[in-house]
Predicted model as a PDB file, atoms N, CA, C, CB and O in Angstrom, pLDDT in the B-factor column:
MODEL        1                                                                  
ATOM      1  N   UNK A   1     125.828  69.540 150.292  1.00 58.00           N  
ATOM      2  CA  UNK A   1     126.483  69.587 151.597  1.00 58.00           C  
ATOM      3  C   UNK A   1     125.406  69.560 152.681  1.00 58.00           C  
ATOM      4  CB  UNK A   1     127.387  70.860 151.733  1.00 58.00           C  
ATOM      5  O   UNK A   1     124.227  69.906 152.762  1.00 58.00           O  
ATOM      6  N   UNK A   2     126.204  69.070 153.380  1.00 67.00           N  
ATOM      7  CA  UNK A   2     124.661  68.093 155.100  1.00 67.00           C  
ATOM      8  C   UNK A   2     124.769  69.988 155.590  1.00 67.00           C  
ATOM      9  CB  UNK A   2     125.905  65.964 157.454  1.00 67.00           C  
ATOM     10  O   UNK A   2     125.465  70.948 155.260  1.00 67.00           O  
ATOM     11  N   UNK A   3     123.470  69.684 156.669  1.00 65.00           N  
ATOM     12  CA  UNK A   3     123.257  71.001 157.498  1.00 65.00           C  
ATOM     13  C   UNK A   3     124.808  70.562 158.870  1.00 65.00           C  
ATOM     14  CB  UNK A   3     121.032  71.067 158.363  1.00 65.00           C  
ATOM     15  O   UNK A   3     125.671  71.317 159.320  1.00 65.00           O  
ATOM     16  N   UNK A   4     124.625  69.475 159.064  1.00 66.00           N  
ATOM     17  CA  UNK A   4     125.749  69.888 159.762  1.00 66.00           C  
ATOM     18  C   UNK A   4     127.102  69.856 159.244  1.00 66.00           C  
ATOM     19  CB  UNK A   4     125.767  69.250 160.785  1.00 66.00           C  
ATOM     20  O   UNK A   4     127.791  69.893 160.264  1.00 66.00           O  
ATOM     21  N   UNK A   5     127.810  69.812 158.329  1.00 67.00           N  
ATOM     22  CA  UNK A   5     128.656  70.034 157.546  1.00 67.00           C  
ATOM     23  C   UNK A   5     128.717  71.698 157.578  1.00 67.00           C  
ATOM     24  CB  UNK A   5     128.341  69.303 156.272  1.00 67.00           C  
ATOM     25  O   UNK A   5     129.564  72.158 158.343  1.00 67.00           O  
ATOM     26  N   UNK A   6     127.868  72.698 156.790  1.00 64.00           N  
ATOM     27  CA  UNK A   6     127.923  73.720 157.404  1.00 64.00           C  
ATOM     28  C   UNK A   6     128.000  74.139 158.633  1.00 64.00           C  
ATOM     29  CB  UNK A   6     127.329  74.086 157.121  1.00 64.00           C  
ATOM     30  O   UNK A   6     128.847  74.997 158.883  1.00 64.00           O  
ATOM     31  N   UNK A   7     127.265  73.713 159.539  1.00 61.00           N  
ATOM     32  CA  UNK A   7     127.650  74.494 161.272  1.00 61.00           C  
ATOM     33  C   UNK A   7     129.189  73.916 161.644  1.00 61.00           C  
ATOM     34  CB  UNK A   7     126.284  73.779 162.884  1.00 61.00           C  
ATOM     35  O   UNK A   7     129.914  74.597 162.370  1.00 61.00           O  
ATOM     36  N   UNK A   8     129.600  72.758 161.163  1.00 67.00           N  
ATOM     37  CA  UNK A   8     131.041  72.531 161.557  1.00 67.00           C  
ATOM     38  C   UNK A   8     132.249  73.543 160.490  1.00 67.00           C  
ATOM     39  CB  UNK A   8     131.296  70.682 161.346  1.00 67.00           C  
ATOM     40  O   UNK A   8     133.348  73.958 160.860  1.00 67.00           O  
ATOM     41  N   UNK A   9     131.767  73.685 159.469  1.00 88.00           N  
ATOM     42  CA  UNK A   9     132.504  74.855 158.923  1.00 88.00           C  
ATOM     43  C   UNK A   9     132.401  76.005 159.462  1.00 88.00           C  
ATOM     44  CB  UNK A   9     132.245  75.096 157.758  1.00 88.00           C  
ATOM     45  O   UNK A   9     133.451  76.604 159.693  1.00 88.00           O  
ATOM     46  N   UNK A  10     130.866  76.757 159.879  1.00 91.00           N  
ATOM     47  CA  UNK A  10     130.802  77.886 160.468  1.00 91.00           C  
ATOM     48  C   UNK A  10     131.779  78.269 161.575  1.00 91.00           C  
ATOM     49  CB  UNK A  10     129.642  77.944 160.859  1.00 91.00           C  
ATOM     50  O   UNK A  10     132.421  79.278 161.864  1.00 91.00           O  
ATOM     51  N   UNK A  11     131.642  77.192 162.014  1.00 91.00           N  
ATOM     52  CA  UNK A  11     132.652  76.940 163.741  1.00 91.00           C  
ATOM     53  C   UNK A  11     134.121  77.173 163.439  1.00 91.00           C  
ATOM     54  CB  UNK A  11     132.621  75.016 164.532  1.00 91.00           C  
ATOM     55  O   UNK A  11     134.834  78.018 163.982  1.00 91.00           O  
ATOM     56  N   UNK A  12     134.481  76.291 162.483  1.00 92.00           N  
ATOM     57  CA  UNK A  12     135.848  76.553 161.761  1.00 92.00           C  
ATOM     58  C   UNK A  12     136.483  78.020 161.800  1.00 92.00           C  
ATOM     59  CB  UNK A  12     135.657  76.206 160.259  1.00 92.00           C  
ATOM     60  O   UNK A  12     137.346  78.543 162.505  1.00 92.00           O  
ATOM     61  N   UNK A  13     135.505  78.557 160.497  1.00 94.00           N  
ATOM     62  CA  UNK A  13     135.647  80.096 160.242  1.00 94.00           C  
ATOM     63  C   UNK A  13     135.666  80.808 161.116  1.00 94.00           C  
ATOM     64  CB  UNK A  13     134.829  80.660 159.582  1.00 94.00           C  
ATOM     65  O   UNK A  13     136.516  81.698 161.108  1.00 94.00           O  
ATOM     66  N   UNK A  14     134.660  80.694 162.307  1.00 94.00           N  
ATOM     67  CA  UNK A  14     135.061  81.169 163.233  1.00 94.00           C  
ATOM     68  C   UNK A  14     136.045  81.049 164.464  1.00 94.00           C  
ATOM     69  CB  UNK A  14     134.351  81.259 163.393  1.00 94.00           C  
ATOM     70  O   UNK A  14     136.690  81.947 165.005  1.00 94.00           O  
ATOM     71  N   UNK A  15     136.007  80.157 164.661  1.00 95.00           N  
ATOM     72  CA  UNK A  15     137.934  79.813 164.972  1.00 95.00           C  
ATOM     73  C   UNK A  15     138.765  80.594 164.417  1.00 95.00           C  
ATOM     74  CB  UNK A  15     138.610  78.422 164.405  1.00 95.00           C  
ATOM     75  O   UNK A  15     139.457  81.415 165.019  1.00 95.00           O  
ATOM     76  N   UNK A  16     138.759  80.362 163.005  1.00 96.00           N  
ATOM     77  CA  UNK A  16     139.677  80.930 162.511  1.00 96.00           C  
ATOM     78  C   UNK A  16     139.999  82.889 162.845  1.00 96.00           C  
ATOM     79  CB  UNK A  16     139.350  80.465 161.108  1.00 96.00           C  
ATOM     80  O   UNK A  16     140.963  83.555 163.222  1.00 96.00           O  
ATOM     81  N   UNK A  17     139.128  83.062 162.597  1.00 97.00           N  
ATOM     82  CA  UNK A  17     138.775  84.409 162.822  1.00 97.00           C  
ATOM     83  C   UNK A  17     139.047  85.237 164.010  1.00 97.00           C  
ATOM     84  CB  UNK A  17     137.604  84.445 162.693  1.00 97.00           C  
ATOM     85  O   UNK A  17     139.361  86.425 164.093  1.00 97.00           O  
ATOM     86  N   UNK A  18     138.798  84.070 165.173  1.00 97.00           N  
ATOM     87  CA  UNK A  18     138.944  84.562 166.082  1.00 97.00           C  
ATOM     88  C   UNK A  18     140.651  84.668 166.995  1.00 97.00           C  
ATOM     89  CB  UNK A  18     137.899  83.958 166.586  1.00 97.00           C  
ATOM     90  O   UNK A  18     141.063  85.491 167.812  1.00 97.00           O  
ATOM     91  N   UNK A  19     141.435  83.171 166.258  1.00 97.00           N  
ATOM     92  CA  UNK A  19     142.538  83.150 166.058  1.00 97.00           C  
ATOM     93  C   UNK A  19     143.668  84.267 165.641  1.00 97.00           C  
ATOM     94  CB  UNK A  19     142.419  82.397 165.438  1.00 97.00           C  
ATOM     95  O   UNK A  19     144.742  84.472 166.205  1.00 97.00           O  
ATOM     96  N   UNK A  20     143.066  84.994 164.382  1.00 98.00           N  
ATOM     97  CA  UNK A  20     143.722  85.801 163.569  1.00 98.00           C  
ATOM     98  C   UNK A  20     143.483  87.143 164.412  1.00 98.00           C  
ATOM     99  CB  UNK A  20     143.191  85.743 162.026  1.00 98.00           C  
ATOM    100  O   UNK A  20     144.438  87.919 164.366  1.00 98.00           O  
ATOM    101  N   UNK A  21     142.348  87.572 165.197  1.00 98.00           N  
ATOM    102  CA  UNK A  21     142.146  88.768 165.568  1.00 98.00           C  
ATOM    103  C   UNK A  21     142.994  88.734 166.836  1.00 98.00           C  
ATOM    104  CB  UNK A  21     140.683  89.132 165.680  1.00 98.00           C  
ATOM    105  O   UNK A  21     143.681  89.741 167.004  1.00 98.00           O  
ATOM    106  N   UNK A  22     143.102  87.571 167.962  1.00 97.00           N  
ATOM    107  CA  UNK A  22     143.802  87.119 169.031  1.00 97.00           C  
ATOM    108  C   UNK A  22     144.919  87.419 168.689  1.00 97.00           C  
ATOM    109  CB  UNK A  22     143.694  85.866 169.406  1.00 97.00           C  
ATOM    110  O   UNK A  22     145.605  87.715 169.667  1.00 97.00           O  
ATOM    111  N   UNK A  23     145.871  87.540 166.974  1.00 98.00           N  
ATOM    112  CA  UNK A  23     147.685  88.037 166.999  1.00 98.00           C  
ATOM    113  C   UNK A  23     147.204  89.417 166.385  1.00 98.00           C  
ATOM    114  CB  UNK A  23     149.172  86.932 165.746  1.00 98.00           C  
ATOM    115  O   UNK A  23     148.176  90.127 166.131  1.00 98.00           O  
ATOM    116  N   UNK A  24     146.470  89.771 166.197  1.00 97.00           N  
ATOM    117  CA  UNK A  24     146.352  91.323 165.856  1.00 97.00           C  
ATOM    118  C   UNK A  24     146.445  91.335 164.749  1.00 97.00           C  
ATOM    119  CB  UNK A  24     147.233  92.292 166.345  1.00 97.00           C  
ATOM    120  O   UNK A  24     147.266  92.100 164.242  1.00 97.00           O  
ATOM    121  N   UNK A  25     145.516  90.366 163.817  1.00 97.00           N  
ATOM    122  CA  UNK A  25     145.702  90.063 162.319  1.00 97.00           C  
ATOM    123  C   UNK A  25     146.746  89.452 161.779  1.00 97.00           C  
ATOM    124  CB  UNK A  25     145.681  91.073 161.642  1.00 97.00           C  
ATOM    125  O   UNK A  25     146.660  88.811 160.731  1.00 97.00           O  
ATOM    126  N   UNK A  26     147.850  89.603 162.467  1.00 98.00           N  
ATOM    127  CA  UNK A  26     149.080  88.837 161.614  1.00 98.00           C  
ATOM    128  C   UNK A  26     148.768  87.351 161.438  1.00 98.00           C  
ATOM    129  CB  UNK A  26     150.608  88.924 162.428  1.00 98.00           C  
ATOM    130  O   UNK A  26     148.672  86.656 162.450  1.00 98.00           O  
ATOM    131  N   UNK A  27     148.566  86.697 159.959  1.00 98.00           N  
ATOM    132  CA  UNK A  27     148.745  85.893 160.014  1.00 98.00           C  
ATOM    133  C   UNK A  27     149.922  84.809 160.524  1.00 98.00           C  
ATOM    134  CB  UNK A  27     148.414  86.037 159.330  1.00 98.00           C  
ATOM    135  O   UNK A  27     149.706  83.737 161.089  1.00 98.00           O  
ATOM    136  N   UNK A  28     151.125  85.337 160.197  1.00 98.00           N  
ATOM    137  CA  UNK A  28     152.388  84.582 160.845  1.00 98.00           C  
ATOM    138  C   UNK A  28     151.948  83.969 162.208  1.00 98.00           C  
ATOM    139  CB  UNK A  28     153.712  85.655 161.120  1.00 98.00           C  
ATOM    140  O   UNK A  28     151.771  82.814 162.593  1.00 98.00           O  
ATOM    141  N   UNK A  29     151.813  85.534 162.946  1.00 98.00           N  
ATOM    142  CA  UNK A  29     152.190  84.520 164.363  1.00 98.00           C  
ATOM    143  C   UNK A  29     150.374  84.044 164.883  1.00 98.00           C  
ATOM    144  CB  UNK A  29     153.301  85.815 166.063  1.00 98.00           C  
ATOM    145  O   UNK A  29     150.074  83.768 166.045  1.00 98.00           O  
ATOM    146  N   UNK A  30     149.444  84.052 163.777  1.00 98.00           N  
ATOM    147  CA  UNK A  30     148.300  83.373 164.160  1.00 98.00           C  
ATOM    148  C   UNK A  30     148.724  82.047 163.916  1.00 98.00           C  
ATOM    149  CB  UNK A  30     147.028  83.772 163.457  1.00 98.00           C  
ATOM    150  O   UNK A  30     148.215  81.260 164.714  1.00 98.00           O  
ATOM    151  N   UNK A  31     149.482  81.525 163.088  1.00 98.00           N  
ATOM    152  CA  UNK A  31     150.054  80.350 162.609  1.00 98.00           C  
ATOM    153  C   UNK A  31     151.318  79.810 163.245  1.00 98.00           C  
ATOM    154  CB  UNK A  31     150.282  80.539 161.308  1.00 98.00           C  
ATOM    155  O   UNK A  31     151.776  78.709 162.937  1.00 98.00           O  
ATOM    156  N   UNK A  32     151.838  80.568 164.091  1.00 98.00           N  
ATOM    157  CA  UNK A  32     153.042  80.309 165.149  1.00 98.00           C  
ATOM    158  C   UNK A  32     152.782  79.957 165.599  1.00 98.00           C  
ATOM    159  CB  UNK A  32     153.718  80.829 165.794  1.00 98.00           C  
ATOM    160  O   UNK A  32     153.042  78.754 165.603  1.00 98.00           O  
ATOM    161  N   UNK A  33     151.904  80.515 166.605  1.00 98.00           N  
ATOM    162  CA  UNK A  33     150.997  80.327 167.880  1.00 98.00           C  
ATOM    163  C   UNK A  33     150.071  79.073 167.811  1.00 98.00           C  
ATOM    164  CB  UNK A  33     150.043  81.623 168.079  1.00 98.00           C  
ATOM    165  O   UNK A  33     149.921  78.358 168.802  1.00 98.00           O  
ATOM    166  N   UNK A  34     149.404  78.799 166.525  1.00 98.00           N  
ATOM    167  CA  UNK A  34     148.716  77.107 166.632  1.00 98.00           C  
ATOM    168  C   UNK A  34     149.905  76.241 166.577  1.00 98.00           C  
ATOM    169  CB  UNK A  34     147.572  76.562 165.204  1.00 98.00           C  
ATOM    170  O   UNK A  34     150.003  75.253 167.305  1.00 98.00           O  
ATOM    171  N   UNK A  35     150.679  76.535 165.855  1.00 98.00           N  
ATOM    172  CA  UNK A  35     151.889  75.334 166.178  1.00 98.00           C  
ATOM    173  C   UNK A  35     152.427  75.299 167.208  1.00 98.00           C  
ATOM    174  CB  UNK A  35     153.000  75.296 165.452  1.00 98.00           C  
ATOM    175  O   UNK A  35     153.024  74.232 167.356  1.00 98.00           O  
ATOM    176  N   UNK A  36     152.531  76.091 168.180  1.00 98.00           N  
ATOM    177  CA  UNK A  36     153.050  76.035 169.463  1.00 98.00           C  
ATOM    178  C   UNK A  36     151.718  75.463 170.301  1.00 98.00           C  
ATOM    179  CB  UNK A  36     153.664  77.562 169.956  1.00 98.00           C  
ATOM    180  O   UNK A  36     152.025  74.859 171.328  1.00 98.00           O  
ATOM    181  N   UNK A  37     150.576  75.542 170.077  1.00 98.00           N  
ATOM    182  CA  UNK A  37     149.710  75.305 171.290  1.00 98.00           C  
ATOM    183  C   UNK A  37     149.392  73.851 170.936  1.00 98.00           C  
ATOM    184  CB  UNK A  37     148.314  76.361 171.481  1.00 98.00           C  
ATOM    185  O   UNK A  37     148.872  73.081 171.744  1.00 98.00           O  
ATOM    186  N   UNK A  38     149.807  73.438 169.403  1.00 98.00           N  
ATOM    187  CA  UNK A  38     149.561  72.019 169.002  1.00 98.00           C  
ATOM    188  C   UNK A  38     150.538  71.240 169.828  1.00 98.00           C  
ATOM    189  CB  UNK A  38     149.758  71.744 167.407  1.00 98.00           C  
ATOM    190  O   UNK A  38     150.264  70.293 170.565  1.00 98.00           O  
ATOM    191  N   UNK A  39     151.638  71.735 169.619  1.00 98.00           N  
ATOM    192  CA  UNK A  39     152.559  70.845 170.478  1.00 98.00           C  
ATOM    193  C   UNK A  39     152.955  70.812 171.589  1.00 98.00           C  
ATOM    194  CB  UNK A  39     153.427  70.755 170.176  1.00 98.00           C  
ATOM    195  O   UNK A  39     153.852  70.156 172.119  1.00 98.00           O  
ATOM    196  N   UNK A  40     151.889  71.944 172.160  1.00 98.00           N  
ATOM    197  CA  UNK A  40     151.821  71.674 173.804  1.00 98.00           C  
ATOM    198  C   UNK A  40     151.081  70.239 173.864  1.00 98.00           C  
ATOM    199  CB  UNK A  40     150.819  73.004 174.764  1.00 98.00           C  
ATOM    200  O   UNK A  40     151.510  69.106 174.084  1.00 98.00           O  
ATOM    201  N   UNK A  41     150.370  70.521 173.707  1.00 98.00           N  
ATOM    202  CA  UNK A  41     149.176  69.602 173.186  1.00 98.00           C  
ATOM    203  C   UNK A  41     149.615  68.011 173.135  1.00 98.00           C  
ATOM    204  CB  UNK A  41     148.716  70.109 171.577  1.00 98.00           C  
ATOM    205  O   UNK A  41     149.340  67.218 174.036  1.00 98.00           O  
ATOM    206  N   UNK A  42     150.389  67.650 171.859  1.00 98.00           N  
ATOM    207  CA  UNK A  42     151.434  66.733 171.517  1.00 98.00           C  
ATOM    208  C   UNK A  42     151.938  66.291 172.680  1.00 98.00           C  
ATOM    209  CB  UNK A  42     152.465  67.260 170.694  1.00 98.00           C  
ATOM    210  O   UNK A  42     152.214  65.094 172.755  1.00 98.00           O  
ATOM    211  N   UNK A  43     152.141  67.076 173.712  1.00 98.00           N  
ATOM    212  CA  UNK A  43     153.871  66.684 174.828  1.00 98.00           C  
ATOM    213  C   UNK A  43     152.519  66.153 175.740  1.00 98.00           C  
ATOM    214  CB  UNK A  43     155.448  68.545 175.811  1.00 98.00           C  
ATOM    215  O   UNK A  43     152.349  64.959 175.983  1.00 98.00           O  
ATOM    216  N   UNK A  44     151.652  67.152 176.174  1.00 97.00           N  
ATOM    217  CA  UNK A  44     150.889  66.577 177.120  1.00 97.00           C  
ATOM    218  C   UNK A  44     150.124  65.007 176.658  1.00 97.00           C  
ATOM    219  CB  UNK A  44     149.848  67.728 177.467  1.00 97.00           C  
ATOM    220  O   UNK A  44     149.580  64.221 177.433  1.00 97.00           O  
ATOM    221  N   UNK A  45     150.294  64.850 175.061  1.00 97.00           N  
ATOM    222  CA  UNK A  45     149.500  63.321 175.564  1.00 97.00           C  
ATOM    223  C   UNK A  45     150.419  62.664 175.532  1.00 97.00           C  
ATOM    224  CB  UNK A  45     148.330  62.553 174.744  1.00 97.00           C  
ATOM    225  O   UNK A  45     150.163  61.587 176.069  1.00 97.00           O  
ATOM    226  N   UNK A  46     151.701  62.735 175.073  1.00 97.00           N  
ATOM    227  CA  UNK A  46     152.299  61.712 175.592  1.00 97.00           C  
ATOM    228  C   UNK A  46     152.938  61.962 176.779  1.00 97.00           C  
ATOM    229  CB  UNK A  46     153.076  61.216 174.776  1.00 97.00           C  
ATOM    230  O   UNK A  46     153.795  61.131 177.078  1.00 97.00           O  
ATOM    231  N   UNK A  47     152.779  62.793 177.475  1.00 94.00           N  
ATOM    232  CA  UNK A  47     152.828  62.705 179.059  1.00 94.00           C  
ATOM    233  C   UNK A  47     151.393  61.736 179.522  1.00 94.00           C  
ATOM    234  CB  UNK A  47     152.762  64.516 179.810  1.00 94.00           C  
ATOM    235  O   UNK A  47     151.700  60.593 179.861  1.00 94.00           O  
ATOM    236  N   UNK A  48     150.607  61.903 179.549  1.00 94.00           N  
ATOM    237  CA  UNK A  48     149.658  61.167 179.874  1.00 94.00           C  
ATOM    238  C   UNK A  48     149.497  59.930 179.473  1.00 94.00           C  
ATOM    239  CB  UNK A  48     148.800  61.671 179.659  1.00 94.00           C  
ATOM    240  O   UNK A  48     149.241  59.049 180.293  1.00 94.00           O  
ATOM    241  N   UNK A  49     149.666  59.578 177.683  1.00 94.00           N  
ATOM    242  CA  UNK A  49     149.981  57.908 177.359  1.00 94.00           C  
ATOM    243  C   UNK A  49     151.261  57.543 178.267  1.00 94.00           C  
ATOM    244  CB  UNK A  49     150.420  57.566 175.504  1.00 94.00           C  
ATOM    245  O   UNK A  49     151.363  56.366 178.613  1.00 94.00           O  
ATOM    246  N   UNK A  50     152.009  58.241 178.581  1.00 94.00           N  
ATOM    247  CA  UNK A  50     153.201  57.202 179.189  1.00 94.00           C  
ATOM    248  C   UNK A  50     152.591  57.037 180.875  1.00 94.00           C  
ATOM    249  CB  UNK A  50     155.170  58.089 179.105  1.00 94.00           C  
ATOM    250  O   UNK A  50     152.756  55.945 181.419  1.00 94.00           O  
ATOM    251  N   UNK A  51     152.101  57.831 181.417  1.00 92.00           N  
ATOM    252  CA  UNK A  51     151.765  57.433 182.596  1.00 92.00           C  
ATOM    253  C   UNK A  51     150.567  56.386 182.628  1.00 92.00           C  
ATOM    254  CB  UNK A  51     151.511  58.588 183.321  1.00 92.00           C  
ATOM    255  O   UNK A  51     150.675  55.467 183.440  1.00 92.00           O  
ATOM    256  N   UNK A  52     149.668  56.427 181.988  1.00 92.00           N  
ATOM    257  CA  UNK A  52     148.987  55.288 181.397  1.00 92.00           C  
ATOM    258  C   UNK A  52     149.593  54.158 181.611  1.00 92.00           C  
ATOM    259  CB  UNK A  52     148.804  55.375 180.094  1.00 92.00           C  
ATOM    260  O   UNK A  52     149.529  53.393 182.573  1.00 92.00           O  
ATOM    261  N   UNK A  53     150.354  54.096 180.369  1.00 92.00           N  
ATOM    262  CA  UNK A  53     151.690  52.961 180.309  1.00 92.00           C  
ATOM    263  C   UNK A  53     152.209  52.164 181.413  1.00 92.00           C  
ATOM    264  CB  UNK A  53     152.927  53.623 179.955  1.00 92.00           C  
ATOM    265  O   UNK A  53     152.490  50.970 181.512  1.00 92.00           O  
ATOM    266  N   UNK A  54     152.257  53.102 182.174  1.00 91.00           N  
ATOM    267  CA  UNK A  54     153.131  52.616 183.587  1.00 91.00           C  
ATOM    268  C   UNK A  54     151.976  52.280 184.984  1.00 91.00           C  
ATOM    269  CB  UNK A  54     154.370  54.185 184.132  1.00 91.00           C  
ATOM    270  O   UNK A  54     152.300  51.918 186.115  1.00 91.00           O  
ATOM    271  N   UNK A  55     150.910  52.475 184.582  1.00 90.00           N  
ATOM    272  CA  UNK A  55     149.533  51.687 185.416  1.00 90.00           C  
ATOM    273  C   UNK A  55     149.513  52.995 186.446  1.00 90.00           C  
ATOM    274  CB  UNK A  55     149.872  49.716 186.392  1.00 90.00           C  
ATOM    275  O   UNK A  55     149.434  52.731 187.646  1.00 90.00           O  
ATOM    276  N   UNK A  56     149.597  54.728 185.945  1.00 87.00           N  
ATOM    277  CA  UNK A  56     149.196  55.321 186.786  1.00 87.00           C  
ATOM    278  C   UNK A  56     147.974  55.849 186.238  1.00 87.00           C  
ATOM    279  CB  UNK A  56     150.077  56.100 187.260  1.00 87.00           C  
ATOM    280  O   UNK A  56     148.013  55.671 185.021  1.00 87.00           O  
ATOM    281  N   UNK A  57     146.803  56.471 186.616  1.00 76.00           N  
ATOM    282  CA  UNK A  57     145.499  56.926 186.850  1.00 76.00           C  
ATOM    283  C   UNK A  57     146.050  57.982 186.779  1.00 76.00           C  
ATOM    284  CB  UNK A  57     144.622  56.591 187.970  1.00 76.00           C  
ATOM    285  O   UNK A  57     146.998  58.173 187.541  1.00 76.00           O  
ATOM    286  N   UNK A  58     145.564  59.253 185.642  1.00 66.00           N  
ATOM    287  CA  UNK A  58     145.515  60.908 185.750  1.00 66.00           C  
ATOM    288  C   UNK A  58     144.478  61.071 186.580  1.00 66.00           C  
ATOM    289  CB  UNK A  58     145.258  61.802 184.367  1.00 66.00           C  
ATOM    290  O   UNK A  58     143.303  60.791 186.341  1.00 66.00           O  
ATOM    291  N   UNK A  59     145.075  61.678 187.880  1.00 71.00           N  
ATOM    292  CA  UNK A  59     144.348  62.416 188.678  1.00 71.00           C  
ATOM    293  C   UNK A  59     143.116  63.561 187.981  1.00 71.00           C  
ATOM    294  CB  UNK A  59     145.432  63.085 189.463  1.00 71.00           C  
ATOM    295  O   UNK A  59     143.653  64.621 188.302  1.00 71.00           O  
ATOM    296  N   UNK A  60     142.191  63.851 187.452  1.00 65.00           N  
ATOM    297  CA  UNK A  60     141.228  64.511 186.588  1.00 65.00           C  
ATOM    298  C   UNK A  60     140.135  65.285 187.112  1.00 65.00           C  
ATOM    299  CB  UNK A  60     140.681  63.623 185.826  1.00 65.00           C  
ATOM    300  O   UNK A  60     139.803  64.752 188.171  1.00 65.00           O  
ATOM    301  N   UNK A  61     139.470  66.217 186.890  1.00 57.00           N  
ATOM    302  CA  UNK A  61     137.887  66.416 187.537  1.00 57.00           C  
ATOM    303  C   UNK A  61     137.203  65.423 187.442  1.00 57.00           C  
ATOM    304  CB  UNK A  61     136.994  67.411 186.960  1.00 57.00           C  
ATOM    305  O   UNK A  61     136.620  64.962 188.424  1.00 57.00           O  
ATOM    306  N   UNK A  62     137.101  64.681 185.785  1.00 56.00           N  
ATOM    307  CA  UNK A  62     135.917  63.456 185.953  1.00 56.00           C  
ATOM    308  C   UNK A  62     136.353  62.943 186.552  1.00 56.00           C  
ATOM    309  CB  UNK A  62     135.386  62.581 185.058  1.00 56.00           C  
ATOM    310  O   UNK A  62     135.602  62.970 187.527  1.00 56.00           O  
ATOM    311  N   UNK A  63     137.604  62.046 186.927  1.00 54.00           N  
ATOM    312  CA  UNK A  63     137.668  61.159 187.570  1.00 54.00           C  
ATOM    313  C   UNK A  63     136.998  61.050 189.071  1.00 54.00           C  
ATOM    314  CB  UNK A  63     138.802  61.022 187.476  1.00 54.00           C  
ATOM    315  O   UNK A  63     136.424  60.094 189.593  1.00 54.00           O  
ATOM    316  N   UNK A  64     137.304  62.511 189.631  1.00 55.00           N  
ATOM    317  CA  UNK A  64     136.551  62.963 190.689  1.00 55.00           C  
ATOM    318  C   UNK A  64     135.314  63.287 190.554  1.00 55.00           C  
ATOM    319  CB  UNK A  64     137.027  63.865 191.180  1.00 55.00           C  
ATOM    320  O   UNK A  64     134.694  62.947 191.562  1.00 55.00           O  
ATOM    321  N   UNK A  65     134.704  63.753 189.835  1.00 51.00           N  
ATOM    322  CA  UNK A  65     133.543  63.559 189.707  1.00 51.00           C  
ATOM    323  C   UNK A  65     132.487  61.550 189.506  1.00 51.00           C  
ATOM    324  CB  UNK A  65     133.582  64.592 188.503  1.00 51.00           C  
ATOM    325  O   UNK A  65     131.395  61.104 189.859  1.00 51.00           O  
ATOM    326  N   UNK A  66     133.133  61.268 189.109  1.00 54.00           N  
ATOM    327  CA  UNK A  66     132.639  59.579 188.935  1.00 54.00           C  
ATOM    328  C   UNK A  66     132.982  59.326 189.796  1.00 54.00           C  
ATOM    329  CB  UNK A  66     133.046  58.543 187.960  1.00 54.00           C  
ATOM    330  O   UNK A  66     132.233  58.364 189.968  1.00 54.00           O  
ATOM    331  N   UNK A  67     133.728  59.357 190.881  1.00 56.00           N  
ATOM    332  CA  UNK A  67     133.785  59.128 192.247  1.00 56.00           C  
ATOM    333  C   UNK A  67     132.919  59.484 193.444  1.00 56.00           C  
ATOM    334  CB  UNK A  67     134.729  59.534 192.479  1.00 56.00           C  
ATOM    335  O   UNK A  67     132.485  58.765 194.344  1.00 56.00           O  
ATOM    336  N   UNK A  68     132.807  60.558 193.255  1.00 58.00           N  
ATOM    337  CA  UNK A  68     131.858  61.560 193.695  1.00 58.00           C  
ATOM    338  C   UNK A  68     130.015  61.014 193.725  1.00 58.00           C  
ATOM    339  CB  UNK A  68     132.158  62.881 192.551  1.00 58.00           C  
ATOM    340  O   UNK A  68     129.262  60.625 194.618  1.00 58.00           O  
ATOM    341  N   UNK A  69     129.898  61.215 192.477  1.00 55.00           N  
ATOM    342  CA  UNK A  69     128.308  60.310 191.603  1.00 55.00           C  
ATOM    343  C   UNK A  69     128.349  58.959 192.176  1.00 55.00           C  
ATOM    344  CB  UNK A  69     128.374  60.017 189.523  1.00 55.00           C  
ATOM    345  O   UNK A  69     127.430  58.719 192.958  1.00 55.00           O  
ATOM    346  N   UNK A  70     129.237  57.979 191.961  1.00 57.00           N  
ATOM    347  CA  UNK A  70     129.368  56.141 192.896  1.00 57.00           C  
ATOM    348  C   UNK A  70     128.806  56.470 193.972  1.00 57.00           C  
ATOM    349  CB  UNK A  70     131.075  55.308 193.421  1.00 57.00           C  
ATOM    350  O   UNK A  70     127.763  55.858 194.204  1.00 57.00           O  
ATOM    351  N   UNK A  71     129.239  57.480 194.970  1.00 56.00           N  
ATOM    352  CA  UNK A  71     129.307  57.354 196.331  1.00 56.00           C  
ATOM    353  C   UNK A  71     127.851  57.559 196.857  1.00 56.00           C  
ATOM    354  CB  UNK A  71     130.335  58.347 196.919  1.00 56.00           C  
ATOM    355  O   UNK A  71     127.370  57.089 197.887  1.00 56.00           O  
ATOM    356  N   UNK A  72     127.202  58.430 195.851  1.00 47.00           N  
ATOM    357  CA  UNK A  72     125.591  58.729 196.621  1.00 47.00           C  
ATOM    358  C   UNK A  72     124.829  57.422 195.605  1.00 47.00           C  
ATOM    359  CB  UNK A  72     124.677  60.903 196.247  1.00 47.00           C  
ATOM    360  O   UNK A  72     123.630  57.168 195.723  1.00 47.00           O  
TER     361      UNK A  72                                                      
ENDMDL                                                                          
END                                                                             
């Protein structure tokens, strides 16, 4: 196994960990709670692919920022 293969697992585990301590150990609702924040997640890109779609620009920080950087 690569060295970075481990630090991306380390990261994992710790996610994880930090997940599980965030519901007060319960696994259940540590596992509720990613399915709910996944499919926030989910709704917001296809809020954003559909405005895409329709030739609008997400208003963004980078975007403002690369605007910002052009100008000087």
């Amino acid at each position: 196994m690569s060295a970075t293969a481990l630090l991306d697992n380390s990261h994992y585990e710790q996610a994880c960990d930090q997940a599980i301590a965030m519901c007060d150990g319960n696994l259940r609702s540590t596992i509720k709670a990613l399915i709910m924040a996944n499919e926030y997640l989910e709704a917001e890109l296809e809020e954003l692919q559909a405005a895409i779609s329709a030739g609008c620009i997400p208003d963004t920080s980078c975007s403002k920022m690369r605007s910002k950087s052009s100008a000087a």
